[in-house]
Gaussian input, Z-matrix of N, CA and C with variables (Angstrom, degrees):
# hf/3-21g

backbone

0 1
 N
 C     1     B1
 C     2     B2     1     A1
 N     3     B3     2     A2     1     D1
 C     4     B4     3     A3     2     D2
 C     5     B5     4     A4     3     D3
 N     6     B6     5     A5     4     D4
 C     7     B7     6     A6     5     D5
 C     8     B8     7     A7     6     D6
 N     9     B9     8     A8     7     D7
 C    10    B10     9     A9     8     D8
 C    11    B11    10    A10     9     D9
 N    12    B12    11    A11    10    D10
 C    13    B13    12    A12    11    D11
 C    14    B14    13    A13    12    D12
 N    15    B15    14    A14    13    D13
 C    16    B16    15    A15    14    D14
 C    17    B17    16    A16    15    D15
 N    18    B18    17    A17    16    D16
 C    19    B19    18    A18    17    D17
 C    20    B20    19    A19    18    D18
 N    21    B21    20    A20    19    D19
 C    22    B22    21    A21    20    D20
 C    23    B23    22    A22    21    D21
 N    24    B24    23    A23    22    D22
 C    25    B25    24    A24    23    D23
 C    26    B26    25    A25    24    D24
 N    27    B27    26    A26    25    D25
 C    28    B28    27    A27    26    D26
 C    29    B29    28    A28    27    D27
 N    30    B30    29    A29    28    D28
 C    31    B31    30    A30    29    D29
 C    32    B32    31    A31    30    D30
 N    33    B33    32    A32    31    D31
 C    34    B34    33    A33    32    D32
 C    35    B35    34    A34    33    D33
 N    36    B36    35    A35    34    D34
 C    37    B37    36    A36    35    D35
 C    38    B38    37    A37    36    D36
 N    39    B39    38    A38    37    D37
 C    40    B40    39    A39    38    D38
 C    41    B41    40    A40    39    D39
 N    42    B42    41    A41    40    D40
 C    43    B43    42    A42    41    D41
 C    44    B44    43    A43    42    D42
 N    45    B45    44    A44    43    D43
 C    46    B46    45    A45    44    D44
 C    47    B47    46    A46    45    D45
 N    48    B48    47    A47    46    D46
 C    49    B49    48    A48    47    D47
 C    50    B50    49    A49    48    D48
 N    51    B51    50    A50    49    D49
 C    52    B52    51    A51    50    D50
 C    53    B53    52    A52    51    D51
 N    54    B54    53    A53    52    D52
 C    55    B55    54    A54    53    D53
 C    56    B56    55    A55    54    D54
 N    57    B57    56    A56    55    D55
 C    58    B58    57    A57    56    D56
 C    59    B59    58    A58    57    D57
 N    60    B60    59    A59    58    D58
 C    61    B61    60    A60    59    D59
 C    62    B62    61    A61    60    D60
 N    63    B63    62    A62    61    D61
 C    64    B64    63    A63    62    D62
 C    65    B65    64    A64    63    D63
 N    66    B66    65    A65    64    D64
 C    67    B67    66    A66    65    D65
 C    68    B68    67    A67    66    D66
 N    69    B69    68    A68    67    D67
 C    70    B70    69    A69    68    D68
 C    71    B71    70    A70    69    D69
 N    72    B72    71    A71    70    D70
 C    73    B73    72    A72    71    D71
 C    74    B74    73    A73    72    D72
 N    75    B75    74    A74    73    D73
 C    76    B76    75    A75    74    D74
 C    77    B77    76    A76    75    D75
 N    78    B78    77    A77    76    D76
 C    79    B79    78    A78    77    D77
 C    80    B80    79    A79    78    D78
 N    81    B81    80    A80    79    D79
 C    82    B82    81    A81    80    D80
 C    83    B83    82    A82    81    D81
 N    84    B84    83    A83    82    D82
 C    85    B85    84    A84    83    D83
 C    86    B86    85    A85    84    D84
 N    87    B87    86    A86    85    D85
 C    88    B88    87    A87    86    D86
 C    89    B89    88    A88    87    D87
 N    90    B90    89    A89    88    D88
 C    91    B91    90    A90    89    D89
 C    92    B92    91    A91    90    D90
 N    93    B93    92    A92    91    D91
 C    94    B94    93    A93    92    D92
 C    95    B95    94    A94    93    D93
 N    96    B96    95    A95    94    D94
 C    97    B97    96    A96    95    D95
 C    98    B98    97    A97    96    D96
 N    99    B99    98    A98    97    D97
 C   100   B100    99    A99    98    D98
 C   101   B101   100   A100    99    D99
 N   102   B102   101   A101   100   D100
 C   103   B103   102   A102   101   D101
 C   104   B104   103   A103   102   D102
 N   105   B105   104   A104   103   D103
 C   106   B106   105   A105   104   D104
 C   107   B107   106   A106   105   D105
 N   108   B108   107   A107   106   D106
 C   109   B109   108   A108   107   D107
 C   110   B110   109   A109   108   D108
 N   111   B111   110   A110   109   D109
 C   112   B112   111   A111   110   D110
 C   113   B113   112   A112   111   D111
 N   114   B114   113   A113   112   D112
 C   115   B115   114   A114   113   D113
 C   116   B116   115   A115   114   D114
 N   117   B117   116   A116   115   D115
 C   118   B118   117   A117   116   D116
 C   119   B119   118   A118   117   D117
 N   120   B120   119   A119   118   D118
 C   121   B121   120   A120   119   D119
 C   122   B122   121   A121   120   D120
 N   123   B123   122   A122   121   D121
 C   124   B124   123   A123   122   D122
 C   125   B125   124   A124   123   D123
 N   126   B126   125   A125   124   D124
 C   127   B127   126   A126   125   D125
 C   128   B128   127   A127   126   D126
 N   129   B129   128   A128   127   D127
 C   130   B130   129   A129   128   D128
 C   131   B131   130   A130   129   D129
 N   132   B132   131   A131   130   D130
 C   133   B133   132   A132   131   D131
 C   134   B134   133   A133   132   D132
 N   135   B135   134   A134   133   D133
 C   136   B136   135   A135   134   D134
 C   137   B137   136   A136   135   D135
 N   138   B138   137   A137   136   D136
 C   139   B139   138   A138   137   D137
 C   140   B140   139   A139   138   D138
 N   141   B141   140   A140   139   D139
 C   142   B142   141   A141   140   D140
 C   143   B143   142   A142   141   D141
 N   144   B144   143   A143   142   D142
 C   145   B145   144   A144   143   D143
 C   146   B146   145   A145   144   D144
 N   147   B147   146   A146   145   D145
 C   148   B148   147   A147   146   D146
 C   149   B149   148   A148   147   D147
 N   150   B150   149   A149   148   D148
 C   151   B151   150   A150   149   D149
 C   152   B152   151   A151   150   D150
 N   153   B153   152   A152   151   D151
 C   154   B154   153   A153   152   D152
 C   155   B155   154   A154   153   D153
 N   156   B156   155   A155   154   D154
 C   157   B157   156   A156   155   D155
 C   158   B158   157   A157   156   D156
 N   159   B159   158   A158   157   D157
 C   160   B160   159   A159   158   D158
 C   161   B161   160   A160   159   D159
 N   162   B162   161   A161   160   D160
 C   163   B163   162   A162   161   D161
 C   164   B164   163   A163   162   D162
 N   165   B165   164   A164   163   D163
 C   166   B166   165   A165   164   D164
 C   167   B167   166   A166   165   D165
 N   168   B168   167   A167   166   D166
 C   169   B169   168   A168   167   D167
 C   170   B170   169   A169   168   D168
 N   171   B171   170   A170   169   D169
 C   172   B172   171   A171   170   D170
 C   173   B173   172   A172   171   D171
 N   174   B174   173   A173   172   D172
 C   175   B175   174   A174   173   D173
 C   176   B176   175   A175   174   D174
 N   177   B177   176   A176   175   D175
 C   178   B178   177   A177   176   D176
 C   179   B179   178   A178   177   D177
 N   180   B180   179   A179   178   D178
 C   181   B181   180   A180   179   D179
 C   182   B182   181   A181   180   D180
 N   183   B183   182   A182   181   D181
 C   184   B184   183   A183   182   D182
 C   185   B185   184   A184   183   D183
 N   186   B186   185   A185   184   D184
 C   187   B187   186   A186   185   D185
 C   188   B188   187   A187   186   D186
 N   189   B189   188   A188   187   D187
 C   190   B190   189   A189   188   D188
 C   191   B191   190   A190   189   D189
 N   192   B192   191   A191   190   D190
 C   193   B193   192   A192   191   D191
 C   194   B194   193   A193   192   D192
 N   195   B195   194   A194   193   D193
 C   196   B196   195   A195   194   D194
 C   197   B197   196   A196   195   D195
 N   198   B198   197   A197   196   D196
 C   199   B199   198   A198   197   D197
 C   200   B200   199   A199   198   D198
 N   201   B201   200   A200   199   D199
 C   202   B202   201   A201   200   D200
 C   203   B203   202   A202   201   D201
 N   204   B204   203   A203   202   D202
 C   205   B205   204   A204   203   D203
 C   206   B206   205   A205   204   D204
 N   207   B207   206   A206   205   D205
 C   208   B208   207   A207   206   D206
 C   209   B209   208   A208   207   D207
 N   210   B210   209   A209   208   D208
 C   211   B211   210   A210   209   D209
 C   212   B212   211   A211   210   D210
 N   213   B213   212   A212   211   D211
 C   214   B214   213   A213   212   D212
 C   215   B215   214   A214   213   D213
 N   216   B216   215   A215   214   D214
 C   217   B217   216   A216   215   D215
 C   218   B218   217   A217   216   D216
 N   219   B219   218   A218   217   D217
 C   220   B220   219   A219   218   D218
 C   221   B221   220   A220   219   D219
 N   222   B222   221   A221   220   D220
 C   223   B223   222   A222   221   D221
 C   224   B224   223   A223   222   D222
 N   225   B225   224   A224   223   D223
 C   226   B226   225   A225   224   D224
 C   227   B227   226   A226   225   D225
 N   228   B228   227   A227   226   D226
 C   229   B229   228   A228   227   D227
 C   230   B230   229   A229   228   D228
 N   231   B231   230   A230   229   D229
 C   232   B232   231   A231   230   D230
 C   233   B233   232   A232   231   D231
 N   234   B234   233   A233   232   D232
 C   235   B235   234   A234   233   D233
 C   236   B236   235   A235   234   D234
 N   237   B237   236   A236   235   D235
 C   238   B238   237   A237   236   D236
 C   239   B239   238   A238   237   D237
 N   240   B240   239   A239   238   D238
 C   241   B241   240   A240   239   D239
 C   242   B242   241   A241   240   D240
 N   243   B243   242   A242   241   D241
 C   244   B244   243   A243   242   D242
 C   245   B245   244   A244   243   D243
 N   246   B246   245   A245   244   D244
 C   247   B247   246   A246   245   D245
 C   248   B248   247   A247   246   D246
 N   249   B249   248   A248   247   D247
 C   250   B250   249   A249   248   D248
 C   251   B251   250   A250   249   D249
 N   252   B252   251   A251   250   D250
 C   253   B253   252   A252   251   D251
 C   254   B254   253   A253   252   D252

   B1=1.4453
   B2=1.5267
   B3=1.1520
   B4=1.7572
   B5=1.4947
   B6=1.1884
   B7=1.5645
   B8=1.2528
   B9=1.6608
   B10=1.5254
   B11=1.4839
   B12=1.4528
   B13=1.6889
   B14=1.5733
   B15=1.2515
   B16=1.2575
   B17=1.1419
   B18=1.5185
   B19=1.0924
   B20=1.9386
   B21=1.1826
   B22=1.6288
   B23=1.5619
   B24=1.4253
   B25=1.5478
   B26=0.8515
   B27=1.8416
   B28=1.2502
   B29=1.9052
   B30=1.7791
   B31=1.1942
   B32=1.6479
   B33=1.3906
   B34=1.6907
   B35=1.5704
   B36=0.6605
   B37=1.4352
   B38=1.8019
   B39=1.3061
   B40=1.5731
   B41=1.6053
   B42=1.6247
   B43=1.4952
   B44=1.3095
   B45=1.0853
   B46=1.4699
   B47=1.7578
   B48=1.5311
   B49=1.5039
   B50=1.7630
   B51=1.6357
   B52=1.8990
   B53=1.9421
   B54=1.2515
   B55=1.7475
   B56=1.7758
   B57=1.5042
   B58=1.8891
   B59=1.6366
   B60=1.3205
   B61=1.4107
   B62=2.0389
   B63=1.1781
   B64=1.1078
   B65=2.0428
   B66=1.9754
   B67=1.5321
   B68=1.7704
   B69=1.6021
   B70=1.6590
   B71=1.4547
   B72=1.3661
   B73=1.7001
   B74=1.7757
   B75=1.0878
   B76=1.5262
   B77=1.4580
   B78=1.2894
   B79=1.3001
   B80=1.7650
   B81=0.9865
   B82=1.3154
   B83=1.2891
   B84=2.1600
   B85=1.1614
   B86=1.5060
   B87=1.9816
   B88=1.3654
   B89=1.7671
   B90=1.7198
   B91=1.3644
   B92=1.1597
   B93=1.2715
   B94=1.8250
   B95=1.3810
   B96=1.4705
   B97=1.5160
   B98=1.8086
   B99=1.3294
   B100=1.7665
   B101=1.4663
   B102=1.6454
   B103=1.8844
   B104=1.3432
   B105=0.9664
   B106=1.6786
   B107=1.3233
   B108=1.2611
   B109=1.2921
   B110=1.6998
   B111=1.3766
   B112=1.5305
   B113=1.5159
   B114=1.4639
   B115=1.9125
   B116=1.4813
   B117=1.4113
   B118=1.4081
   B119=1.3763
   B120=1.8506
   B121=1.3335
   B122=1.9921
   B123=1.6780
   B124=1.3131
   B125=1.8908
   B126=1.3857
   B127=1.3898
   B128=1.3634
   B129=1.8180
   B130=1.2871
   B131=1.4579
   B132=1.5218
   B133=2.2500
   B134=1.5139
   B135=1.5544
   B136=0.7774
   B137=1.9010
   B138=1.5304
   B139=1.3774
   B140=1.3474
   B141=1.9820
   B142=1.5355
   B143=1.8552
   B144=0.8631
   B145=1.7600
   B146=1.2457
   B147=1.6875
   B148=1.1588
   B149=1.9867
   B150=1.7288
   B151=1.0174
   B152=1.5177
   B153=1.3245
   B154=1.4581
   B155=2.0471
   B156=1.5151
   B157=1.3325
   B158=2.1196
   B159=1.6901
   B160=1.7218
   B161=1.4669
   B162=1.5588
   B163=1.2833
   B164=1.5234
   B165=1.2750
   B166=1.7004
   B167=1.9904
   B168=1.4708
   B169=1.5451
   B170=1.8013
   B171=1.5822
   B172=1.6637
   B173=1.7717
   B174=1.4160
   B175=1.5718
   B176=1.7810
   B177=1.3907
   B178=1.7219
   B179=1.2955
   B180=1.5464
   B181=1.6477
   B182=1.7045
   B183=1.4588
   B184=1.3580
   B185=1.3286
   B186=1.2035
   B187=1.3065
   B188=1.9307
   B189=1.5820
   B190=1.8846
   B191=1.2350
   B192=1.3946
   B193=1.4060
   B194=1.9877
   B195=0.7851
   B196=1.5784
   B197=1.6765
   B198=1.4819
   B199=1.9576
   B200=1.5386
   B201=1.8035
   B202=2.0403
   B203=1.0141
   B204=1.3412
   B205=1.7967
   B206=1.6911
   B207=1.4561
   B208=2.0806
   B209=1.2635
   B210=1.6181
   B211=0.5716
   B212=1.7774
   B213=1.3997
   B214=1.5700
   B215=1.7312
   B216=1.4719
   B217=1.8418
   B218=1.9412
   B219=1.0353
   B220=1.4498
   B221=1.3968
   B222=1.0067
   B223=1.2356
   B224=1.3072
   B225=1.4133
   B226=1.7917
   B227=1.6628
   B228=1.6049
   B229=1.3184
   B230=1.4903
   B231=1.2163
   B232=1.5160
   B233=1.9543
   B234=1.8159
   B235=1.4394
   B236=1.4519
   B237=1.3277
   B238=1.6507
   B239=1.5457
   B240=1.7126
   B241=1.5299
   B242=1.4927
   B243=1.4390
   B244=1.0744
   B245=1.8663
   B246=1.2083
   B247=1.2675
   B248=1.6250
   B249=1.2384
   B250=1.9560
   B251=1.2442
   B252=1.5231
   B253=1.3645
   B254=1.8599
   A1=108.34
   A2=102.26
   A3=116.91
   A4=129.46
   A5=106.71
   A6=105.65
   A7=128.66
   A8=100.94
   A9=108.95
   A10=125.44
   A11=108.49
   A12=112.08
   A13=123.27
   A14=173.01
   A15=140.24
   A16=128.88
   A17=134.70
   A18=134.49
   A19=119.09
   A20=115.39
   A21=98.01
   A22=96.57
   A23=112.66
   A24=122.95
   A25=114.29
   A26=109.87
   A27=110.57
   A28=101.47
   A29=117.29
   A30=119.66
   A31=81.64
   A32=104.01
   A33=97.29
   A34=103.80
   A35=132.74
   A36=138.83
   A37=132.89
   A38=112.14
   A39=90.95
   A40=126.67
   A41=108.47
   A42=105.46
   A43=93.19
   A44=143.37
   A45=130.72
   A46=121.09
   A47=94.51
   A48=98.34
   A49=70.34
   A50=78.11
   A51=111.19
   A52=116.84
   A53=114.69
   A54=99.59
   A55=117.43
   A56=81.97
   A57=100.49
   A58=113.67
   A59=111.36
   A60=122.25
   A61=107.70
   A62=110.97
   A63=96.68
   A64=106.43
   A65=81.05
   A66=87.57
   A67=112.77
   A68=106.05
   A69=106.69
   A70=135.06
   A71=101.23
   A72=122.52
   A73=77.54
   A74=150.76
   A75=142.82
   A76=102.21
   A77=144.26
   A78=135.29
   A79=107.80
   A80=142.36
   A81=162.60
   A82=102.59
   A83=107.58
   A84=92.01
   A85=129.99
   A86=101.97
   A87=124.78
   A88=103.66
   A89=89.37
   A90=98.20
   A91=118.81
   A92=127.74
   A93=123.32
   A94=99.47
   A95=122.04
   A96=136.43
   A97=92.04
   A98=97.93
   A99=71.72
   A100=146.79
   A101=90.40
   A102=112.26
   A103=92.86
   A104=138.15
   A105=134.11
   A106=106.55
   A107=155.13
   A108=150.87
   A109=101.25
   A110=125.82
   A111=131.96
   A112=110.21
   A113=82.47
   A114=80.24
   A115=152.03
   A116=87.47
   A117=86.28
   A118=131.97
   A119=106.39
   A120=111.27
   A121=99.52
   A122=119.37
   A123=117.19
   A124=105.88
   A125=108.48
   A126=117.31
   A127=105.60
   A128=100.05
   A129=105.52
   A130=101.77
   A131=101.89
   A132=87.42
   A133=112.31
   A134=130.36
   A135=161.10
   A136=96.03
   A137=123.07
   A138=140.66
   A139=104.83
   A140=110.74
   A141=128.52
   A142=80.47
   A143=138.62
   A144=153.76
   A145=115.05
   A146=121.14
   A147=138.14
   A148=114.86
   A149=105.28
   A150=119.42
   A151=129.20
   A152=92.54
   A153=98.95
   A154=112.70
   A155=99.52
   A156=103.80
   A157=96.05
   A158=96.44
   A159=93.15
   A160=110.64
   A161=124.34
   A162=124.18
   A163=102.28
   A164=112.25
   A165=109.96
   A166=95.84
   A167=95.83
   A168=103.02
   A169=105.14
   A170=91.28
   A171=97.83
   A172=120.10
   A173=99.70
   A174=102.97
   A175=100.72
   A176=99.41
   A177=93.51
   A178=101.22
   A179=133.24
   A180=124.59
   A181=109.92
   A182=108.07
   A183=124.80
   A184=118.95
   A185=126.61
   A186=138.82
   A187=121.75
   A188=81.23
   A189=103.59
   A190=106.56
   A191=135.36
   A192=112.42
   A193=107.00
   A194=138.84
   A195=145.99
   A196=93.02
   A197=103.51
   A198=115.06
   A199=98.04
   A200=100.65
   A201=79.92
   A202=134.32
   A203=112.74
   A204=143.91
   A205=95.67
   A206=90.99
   A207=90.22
   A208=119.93
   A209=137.47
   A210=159.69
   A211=112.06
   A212=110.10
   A213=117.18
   A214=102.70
   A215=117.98
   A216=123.71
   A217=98.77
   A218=105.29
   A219=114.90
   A220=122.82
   A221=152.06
   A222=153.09
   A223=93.08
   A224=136.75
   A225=118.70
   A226=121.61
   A227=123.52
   A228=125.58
   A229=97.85
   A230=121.08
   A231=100.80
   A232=113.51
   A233=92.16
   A234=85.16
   A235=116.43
   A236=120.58
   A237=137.52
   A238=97.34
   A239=116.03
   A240=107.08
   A241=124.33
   A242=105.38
   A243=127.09
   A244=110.56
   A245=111.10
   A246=138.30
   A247=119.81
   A248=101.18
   A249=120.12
   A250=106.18
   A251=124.07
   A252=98.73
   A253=112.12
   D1=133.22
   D2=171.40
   D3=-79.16
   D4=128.89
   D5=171.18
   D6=-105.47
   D7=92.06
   D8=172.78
   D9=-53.22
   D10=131.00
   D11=167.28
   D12=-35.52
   D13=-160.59
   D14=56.48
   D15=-11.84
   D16=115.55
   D17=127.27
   D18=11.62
   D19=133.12
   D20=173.05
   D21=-121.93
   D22=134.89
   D23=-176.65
   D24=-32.03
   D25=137.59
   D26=-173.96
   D27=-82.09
   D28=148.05
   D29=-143.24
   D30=-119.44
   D31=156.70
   D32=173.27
   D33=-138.08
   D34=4.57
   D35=171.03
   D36=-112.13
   D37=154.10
   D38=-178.22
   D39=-60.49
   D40=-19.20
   D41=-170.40
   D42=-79.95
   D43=18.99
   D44=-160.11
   D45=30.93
   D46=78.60
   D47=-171.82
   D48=-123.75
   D49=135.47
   D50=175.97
   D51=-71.34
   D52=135.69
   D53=175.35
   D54=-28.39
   D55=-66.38
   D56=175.63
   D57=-12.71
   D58=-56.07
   D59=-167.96
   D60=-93.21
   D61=-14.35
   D62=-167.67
   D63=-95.80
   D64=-15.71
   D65=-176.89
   D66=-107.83
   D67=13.12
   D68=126.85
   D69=-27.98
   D70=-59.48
   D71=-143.59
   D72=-91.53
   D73=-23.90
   D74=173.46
   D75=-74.92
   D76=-46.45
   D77=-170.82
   D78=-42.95
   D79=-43.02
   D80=162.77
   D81=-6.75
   D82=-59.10
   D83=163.75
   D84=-145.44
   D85=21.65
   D86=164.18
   D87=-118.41
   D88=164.04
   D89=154.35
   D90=-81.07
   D91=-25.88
   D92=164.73
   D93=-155.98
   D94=-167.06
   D95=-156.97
   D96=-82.38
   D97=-37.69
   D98=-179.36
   D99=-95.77
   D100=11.07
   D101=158.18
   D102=-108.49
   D103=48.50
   D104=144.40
   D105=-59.31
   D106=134.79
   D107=-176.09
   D108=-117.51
   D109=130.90
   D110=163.90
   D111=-10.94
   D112=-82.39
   D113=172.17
   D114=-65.78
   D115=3.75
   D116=158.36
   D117=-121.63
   D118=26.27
   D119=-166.06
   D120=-81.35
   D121=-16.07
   D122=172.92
   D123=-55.19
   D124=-53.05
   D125=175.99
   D126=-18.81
   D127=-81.48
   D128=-142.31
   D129=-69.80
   D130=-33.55
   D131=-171.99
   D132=-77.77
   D133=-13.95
   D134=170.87
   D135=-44.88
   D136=-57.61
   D137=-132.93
   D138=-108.89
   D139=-0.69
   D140=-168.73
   D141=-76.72
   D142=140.80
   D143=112.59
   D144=-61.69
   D145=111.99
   D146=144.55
   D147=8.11
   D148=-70.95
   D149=-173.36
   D150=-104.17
   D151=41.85
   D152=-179.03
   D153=-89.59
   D154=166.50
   D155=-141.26
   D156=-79.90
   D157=-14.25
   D158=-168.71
   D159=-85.80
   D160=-10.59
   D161=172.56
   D162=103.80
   D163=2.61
   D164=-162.61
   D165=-86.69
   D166=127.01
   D167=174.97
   D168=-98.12
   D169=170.13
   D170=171.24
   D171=-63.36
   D172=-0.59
   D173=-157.36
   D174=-121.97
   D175=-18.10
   D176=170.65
   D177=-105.67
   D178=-14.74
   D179=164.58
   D180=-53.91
   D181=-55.43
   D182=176.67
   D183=-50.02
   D184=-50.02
   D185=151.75
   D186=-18.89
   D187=-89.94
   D188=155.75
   D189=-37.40
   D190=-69.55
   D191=-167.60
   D192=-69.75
   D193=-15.66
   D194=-159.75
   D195=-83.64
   D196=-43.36
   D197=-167.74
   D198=-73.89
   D199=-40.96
   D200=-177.91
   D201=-103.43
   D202=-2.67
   D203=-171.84
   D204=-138.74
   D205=91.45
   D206=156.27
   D207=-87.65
   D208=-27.25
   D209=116.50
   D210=18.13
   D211=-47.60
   D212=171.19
   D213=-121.94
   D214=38.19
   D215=170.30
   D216=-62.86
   D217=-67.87
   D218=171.13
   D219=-49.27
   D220=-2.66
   D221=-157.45
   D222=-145.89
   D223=-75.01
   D224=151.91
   D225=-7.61
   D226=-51.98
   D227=-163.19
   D228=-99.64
   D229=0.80
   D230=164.98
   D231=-100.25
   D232=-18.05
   D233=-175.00
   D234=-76.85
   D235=-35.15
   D236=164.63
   D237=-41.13
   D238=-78.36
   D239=167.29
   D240=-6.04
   D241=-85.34
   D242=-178.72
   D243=-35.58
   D244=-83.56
   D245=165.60
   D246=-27.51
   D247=-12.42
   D248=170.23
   D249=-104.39
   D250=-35.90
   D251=-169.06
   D252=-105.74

C-alpha cells in the first residue's frame, strides 16, 4: 500500500494564499462563501486590515469571493470602487 502526499490547498491568488485562510475573513458574516449575502460583502472586504498576520489583502479577498460566487462579481466591483475613493 502507498502513501499518498496530501494534496496542498488549492490557492487562488497571486500570494498564494490557500481558500482555508481567505474563507476565515467571511465567517464575520457567513458560515461559508455560499451564505455570503450581497449585503454583507461591504462588511467582509471592508474588515481586511492592511497588517494582518495571513497576508490576505482587500484585493485577493475580493478576488476569492468573485472566483467562487459570481453571482456577487458586481457587488465586489462596486465595493473596491467605493472603498478607493
Amino acid at each position: 500500500m502507498a502513501i499518498h502526499p496530501e494534496k496542498p490547498p488549492i490557492t487562488t491568488s497571486v500570494a498564494g494564499i490557500s481558500d482555508s485562510v481567505h474563507a476565515l475573513y467571511i465567517h464575520i458574516a457567513a458560515d461559508d462563501i455560499s451564505s455570503l449575502r450581497k449585503v454583507d460583502v461591504f462588511r467582509v472586504i471592508e474588515s481586511v486590515r492592511s497588517d494582518n498576520i495571513d497576508g490576505v489583502t482587500r484585493r485577493s479577498l475580493a478576488n476569492w469571493i468573485q472566483a467562487q460566487r459570481e453571482d456577487l462579481s458586481l457587488e465586489v466591483d462596486l465595493v473596491l470602487a467605493e472603498l478607493s475613493s
